[in-house]
N, C-alpha and C positions, 0 to 999 in steps of 0.2 A: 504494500500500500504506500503510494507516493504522495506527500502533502506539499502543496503549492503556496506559500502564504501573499501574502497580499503587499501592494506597497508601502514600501518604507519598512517593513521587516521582513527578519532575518530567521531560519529555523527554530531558533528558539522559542517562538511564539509560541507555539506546539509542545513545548515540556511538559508542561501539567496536563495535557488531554494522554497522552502516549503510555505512562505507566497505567492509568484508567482501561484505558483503550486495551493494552496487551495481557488483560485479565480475560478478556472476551477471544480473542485468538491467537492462533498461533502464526500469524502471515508476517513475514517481516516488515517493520515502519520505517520508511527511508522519510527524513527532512533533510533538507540540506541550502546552504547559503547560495541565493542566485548571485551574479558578476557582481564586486564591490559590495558585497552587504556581509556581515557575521567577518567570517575568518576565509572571506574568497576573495581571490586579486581580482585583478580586471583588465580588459584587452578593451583601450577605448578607442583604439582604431578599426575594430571590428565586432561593434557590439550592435545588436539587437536579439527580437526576440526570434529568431530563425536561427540565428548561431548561438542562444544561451540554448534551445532544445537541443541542436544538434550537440552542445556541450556535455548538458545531461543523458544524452542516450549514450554517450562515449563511456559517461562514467557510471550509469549502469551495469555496462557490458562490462567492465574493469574490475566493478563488485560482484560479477556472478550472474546480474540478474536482467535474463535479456527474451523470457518466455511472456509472460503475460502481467499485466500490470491493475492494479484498481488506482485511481485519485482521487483525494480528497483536496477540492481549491478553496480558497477565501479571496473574495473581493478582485483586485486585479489579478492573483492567480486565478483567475479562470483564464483570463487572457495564454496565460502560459500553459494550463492544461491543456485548455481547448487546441489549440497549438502541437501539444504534443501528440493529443488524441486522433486527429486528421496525418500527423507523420505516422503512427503506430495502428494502425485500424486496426488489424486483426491479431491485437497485443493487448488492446486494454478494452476488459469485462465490462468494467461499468466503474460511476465515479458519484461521487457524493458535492455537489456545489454549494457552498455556503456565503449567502448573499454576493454573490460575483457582481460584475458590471458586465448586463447582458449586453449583446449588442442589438437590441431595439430601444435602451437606454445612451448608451455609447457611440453617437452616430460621430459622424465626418468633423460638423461646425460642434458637437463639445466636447468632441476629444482637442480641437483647438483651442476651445474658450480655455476650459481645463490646463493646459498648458500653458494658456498665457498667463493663467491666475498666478503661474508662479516666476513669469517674466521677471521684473523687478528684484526678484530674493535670488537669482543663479549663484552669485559669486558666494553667495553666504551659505546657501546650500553645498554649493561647492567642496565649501571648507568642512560644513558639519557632516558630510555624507557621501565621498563620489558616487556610490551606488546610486542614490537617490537622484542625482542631478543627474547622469546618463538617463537614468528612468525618466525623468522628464523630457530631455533633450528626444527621447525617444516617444513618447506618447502619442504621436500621432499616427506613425507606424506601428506601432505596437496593437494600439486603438483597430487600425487599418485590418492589419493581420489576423486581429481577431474576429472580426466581421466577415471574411472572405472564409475563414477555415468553420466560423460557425453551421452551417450549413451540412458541412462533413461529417457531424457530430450524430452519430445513428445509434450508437451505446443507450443501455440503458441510466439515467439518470435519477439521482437524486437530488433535488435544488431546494433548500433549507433557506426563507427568507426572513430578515427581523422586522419588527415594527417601529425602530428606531435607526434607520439608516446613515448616515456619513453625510448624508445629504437632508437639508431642513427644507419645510413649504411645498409649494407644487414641485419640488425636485425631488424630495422624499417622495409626494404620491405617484408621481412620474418612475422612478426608479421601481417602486416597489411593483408597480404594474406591468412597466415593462420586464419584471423578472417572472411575475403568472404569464406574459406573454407569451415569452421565451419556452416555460415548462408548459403549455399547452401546442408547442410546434408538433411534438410526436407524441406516440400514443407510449412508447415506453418509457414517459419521464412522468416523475411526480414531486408534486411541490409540497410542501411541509412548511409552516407559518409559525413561526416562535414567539410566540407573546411577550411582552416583557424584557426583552431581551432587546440590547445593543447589536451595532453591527460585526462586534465579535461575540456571537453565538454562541461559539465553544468555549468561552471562557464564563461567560454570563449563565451558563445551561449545560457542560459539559458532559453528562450523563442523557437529556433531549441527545444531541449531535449525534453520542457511540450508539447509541440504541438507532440512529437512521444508519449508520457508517456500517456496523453490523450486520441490520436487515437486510440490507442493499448488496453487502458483499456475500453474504447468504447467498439472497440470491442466484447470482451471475457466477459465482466458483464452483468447488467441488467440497467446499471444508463443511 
């Protein structure tokens, strides 16, 4: 099981859900740091999100594990899942999405707006974070990429959305509906609504999450 986290973090996000989690089974939990964030260098001459996948499926294959895959994303990792899921079709079972940025939310003009909100802060970002400023510098493509590979996405799904999004006003209602949008494209996804719960799910509800992460990998494996 592969966890994607979201922007501006690092694998660690994921500590406290993982020992929870590895009481339910036995499949191994890979996190790990995307370009510049946690304890991963960075190649800014050649970064985006097409070569951080091609990155991680290197380093898969390097740990052993290069048969079949389940994901769990958060927020901008869906971007990266989704991504990875269209290069690996008949590798990955099925995946668990926890309030991603679908792409009937994430269109052309706010994946630009978005990027320009943080115009003004580069050089400061800069300093506090390369990961973070690549990622922006990157947002549009990224955005792009993930809009074109959505479509590829024929797995089965689980999309886990909160009632308190990242996003405040008509962008909150917008977000949260363009994510029912999204889980009603195909007949084998299902959407799961968390009450009370921020846009990290798993930290707010951590036991809600394993119980969808669980069902779902039920499902789609052999365990």
């Amino acid at each position: 099981i592969i966890f994607e986290s979201g922007a501006g973090n690092d694998g660690t996000i994921w500590k406290d859900l993982l020992p929870l989690l590895k009481k339910r089974t036995e499949a191994p939990l890979i996190t790990y740091d995307r370009a510049g964030f946690g304890k991963s260098g960075i190649d800014s001459t050649n970064l985006n999100i097409t070569s951080e996948i091609r990155t991680l499926n290197d380093a898969l294959k390097k740990l052993g594990y290069s048969d079949t895959y389940f994901l769990v994303a958060h927020s901008l990792g869906g971007n990266y899942a989704m991504k990875f899921i269209s290069d690996n079709r008949k590798k990955v079972l099925g995946a668990v999405f926890i309030d991603i940025v679908s792409p009937y939310f994430m269109t052309k003009e706010r994946a630009k707006y978005t990027k320009d909100l943080f115009t003004d802060s580069l050089e400061a970002i800069k300093k506090e974070s390369i990961g973070f400023y690549h990622l922006v510098l990157n947002y549009e493509n990224t955005s792009e990429v993930m809009r074109q590979v959505s479509t590829d996405i024929n797995i089965p799904l689980t999309i886990i959305g909160s009632d308190r999004t990242p996003f405040e006003g008509t962008d909150r209602t917008d977000f949260i509906q363009s994510l029912k949008k999204f889980a009603k494209d195909k007949d084998n996804r299902k959407y799961v609504f968390a009450e009370n719960c921020g846009h990290y799910i798993f930290l707010d509800s951590p036991y809600f999450v394993i119980n969808e992460i669980i069902s779902q990998y039920k499902a789609v494996s052999k365990e």
